[in-house]
C-alpha positions in Angstrom: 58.6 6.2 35.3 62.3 6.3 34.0 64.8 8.1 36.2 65.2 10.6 33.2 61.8 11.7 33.9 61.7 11.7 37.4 64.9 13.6 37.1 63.4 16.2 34.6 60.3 16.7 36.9 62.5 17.3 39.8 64.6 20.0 37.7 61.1 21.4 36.6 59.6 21.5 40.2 63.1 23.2 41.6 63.1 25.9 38.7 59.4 27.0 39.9 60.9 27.1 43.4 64.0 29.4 42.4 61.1 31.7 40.3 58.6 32.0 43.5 60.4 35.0 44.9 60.8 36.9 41.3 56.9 35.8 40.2 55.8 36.9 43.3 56.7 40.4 43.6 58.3 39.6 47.0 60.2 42.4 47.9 60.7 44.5 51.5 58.1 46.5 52.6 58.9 50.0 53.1 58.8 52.3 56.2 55.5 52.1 58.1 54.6 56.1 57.3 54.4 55.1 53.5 52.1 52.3 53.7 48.9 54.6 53.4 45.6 54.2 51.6 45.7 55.8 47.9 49.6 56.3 48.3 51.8 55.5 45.8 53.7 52.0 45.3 55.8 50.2 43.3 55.9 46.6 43.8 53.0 45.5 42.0 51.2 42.6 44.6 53.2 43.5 47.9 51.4 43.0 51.0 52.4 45.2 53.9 51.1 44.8 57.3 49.0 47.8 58.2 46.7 49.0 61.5 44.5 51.3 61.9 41.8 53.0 64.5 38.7 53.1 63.7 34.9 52.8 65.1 34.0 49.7 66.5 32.4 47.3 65.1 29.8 47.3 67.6 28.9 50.6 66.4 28.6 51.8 70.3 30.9 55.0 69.9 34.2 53.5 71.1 37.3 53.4 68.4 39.5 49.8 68.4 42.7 48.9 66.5 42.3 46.9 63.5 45.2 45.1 62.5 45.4 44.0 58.9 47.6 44.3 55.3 47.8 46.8 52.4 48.5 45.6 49.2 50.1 47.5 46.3 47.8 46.8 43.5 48.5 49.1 40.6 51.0 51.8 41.6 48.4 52.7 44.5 48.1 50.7 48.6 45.1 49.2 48.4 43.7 49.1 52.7 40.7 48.3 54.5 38.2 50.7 55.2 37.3 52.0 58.4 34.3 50.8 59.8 31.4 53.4 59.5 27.8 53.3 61.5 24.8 54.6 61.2 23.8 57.9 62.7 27.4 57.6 64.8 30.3 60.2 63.5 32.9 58.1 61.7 35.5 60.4 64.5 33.7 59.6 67.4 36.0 57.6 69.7 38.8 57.6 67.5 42.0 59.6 68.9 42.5 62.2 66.1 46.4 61.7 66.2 46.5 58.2 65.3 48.5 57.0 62.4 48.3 53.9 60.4 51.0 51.7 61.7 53.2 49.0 59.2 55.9 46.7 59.3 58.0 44.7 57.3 57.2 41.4 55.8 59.4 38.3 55.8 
């Protein structure tokens, strides 16, 4: 290989590197109370960190603390849903003042 073309490739591979943030939607993520399911979003493909309490997974009654990401995926957060059980009331163990929880990314 020439050094033309290993220094084209180089240019090539250091112009992707400059796109990444750009192509990628990277962007900050906003305040914690605005990452919520079905809210709205602008930056297409953002991924915010997001908890939330909700039945156990053992399905025994008790709540836990899932921690986990949103993603804005067409104007709208796209979360995880809470875990439901059968026969067990998707409130039961879960403290009714909670609040989905977010920071930023980065």
């Amino acid at each position: 290989m020439t050094n033309l073309a290993k220094s084209a490739g180089l240019g090539a591979l250091l112009l992707c590197f400059a796109c990444l943030p750009a192509c990628n939607e990277m962007d900050d993520c906003p305040a914690a109370a605005a990452v919520v399911p079905d809210a709205a979003c602008s930056s297409n493909s953002l991924q915010c960190a997001y908890s939330f309490q909700s039945l156990s997974v053992a399905c025994d009654g008790t709540s836990t603390t899932y921690m986990s990401s949103c993603t804005c995926t067409s104007g709208t957060w796209a979360c995880p849903s809470a875990v439901s059980c059968p026969g067990v009331s998707a409130d039961a163990g879960v403290d009714a003042g909670s609040t989905p929880d977010a920071s930023t990314s980065g």
